[in-house]
C-alpha positions as CSV (number, residue, x, y, z in Angstrom):
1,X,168.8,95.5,-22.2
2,X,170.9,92.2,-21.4
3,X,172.6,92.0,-18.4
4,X,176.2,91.8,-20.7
5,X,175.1,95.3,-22.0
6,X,174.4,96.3,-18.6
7,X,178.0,95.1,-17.6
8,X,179.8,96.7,-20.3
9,X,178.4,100.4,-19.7
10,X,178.9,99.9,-15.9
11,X,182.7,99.1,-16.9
12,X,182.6,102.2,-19.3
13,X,181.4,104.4,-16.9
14,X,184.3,103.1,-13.9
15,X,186.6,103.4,-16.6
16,X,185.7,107.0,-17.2
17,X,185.7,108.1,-13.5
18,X,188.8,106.1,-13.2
19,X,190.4,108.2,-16.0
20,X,188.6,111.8,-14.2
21,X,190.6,110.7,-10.9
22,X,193.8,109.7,-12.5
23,X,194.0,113.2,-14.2
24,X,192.9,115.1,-10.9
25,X,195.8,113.4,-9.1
26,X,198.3,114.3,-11.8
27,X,196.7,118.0,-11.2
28,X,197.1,117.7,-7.4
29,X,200.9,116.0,-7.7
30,X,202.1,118.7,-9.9
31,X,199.9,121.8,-9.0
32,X,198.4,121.1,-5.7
33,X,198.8,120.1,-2.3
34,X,198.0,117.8,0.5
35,X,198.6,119.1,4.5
36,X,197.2,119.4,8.2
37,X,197.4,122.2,10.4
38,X,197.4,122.1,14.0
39,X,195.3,125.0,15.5
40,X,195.2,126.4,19.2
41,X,191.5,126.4,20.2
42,X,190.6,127.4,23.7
43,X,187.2,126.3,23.4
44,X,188.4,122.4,22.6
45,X,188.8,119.7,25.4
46,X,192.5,118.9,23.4
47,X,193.4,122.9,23.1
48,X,193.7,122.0,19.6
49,X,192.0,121.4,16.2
50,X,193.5,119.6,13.2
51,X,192.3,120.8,10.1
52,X,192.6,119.1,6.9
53,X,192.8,120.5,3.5
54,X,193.6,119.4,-0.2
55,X,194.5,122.9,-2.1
56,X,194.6,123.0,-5.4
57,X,196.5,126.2,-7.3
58,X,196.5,127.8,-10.7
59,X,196.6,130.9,-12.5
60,X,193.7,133.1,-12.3
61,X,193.7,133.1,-16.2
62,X,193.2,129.1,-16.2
63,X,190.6,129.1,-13.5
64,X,188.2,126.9,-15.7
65,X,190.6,123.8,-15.2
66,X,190.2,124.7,-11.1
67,X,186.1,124.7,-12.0
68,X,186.2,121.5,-13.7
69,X,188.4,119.7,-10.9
70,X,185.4,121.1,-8.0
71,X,182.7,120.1,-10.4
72,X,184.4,116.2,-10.6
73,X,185.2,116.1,-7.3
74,X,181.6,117.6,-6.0
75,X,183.8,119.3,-3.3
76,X,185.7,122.9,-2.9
77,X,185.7,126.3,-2.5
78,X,187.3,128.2,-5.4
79,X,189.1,131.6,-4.1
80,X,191.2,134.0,-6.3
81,X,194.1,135.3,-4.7
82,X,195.6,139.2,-4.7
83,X,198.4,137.8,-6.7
84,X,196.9,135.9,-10.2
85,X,196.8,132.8,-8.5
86,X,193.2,130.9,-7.8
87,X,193.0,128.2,-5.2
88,X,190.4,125.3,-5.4
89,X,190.5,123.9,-1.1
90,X,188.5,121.1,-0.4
91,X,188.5,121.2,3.8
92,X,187.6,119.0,6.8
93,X,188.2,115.7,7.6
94,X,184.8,114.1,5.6
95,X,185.6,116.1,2.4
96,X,189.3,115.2,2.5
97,X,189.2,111.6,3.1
98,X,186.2,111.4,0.2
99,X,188.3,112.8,-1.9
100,X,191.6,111.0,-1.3
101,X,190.0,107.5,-1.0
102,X,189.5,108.6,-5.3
103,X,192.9,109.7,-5.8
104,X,195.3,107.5,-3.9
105,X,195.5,104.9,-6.3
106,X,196.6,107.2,-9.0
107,X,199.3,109.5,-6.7
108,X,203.0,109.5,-7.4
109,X,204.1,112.3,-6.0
110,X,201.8,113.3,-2.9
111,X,201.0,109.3,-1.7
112,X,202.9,109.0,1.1
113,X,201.1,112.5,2.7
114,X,197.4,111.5,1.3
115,X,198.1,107.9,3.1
116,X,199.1,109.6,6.3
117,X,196.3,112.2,6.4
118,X,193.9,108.9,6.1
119,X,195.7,107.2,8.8
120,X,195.4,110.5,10.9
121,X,191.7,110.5,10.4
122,X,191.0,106.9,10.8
123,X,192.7,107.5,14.4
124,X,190.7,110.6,15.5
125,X,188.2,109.1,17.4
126,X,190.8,107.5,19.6
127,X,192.7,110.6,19.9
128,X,189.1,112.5,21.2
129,X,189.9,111.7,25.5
130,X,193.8,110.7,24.8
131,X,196.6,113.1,24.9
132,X,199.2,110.7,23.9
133,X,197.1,109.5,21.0
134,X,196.6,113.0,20.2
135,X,200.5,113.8,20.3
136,X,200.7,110.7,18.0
137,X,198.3,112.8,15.6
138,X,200.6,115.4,15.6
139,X,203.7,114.0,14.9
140,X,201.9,112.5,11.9
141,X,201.6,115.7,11.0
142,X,204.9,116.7,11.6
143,X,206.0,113.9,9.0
144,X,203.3,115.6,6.4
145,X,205.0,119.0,6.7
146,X,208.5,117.3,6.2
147,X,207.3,115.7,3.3
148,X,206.0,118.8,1.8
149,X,209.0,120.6,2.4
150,X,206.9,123.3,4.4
151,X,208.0,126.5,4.3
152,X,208.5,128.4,7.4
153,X,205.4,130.3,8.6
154,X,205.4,133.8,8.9
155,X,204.2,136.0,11.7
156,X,203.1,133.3,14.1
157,X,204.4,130.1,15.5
158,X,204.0,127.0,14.2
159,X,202.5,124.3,15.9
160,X,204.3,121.2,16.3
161,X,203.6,117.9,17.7
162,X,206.4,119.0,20.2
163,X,204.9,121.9,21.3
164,X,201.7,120.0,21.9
165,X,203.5,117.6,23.9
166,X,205.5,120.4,25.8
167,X,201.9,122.1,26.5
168,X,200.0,119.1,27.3
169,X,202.9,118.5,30.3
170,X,202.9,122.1,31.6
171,X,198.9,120.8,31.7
172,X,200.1,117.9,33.8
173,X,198.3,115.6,31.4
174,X,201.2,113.8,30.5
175,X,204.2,112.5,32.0
């Protein structure tokens, strides 16, 4: 084959995963979401876990368009809920940030959230041995939860970068 035969399938084949990812990110602005959680975790040197998800919802009866989404993305667990709703969640930092460095470019709705949860993991590392780094991480996450109009949680407390903060001074490792 020429090289200008090469070129053109290699352009044919971008152009079809471009079009894959532009219709998953339509999915995920309309039907989907995009959050961090802060955990309490007694066994971690911060007292706290973020975990990172990408959650993708439909009706149980349309579960094959969920299927197709985890089979392009080549990340997710699919769960069906008590209520005819299934959920495709893609979690952890590494599958999250794969997965939105595809999508950005095509978000409308859900950009500003998939650009903070990268700029939350890109910072990690420096958050590891710094509780004011870490505090930064969670007000980040604060601005998610804003942004996704959050409900209220149920049952439990929410953890806010506020409450991290408050902790981390009864701790005495902030000022």
């Amino acid at each position: 084959m020429k090289s200008s035969s090469l070129s053109l399938i290699s352009e044919r084949i971008e152009d079809s995963q471009n079009s894959v990812d532009a219709y998953i990110s339509g999915f995920l602005d309309g039907d989907g979401s995009i959050f961090c959680s802060i955990l309490e975790r007694s066994d971690y040197k911060a007292h706290y876990q973020i975990r990172f998800c990408i959650s993708f919802h439909q009706k149980t009866s349309r579960l094959h368009f969920l299927m197709k989404i985890q089979n392009d993305l080549k990340y997710g667990v699919l769960r069906n809920r008590n209520d005819g709703i299934s959920e495709l969640n893609i979690v952890g930092w590494q599958s999250v940030k794969n997965v939105l460095k595809r999508l950005v470019p095509f978000l409308r709705i859900k950009c500003k959230q998939a650009q903070l949860v990268l700029k939350i993991i890109d910072n990690l590392s420096s958050a590891k041995d710094s509780p004011k780094n870490f505090i930064q991480l969670c007000y980040w996450i604060d601005q998610i939860s804003a942004l996704n109009d959050s409900k209220p949680t149920i049952g439990r407390n929410k953890i806010t970068a506020k409450s991290v903060e408050e902790k981390y001074k009864l701790l005495g490792w902030i000022d």
